[in-house]
N, C-alpha and C positions, 0 to 999 in steps of 0.2 A: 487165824481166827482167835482173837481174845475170847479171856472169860467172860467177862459180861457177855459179849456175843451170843456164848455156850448157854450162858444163862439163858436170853432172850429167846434162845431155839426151843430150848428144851420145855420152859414158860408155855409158851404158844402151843406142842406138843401136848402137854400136858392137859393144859386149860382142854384143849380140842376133846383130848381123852376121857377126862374126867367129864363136861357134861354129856357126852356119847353115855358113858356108865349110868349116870341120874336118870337123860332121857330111856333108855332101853330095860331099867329096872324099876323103876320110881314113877315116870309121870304117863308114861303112854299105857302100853298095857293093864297093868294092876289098876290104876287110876280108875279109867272108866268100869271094869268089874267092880272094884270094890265101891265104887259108887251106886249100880245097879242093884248090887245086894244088901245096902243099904235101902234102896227104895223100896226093894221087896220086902225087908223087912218092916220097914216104915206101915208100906200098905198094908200087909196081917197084920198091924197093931192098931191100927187106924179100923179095919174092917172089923176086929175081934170089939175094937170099945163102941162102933156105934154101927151094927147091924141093921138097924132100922132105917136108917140112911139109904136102903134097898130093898126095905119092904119085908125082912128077916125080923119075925118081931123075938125079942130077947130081953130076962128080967137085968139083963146087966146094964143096959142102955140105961134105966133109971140111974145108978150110980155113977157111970162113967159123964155123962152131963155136963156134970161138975165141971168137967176137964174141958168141955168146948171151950170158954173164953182163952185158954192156954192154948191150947192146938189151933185156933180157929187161922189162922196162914195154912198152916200145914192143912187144917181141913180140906177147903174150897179146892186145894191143888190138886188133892187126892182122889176129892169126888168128881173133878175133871176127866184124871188120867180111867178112873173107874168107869164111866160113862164112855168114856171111847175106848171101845171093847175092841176095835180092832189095834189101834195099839198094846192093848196087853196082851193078845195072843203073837202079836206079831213077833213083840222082845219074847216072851216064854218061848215060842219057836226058834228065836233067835240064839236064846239059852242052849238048849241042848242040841241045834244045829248049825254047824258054822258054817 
């Protein structure tokens, strides 16, 4: 076996290795948690600036206003996921019960 060869093996090895590492640390797992906890946090932010959006009447809604033409994507997504109520109990169950 030449060195190149050794090279070649150990290349191929390696490559195999290292994305095993990425994928099992980095993209699967963490991934989708810290994406979740970003949506929950999202949505108490969303919920806290425009309460009224469920009938929660709040003097803060007047201020936060402002902010709909900036939020307004993120809004409509929001009050989707909010309105199908069995989705968000389902992930919260899904949270603390594996």
């Amino acid at each position: 076996m030449t060195v190149a060869d050794r090279i070649a093996a150990y290349r191929t090895v390696l490559e195999e290795w290292v994305r095993g590492l990425y994928h099992g640390l980095f993209s699967h797992p963490a991934y989708e948690k810290i994406e979740q906890e970003a949506e929950d946090l999202e949505d108490a932010f969303m919920l806290a600036c425009f309460p009224d959006a469920f009938g929660i009447p709040s003097p803060v809604s007047y201020y936060t206003a402002e902010l709909l033409p900036y939020l307004e994507d993120e809004y409509e997504a929001w009050e989707r996921r909010m309105w199908d109520r069995q989705s968000v109990i389902e992930r919260k169950g899904h949270q603390y019960h594996f």
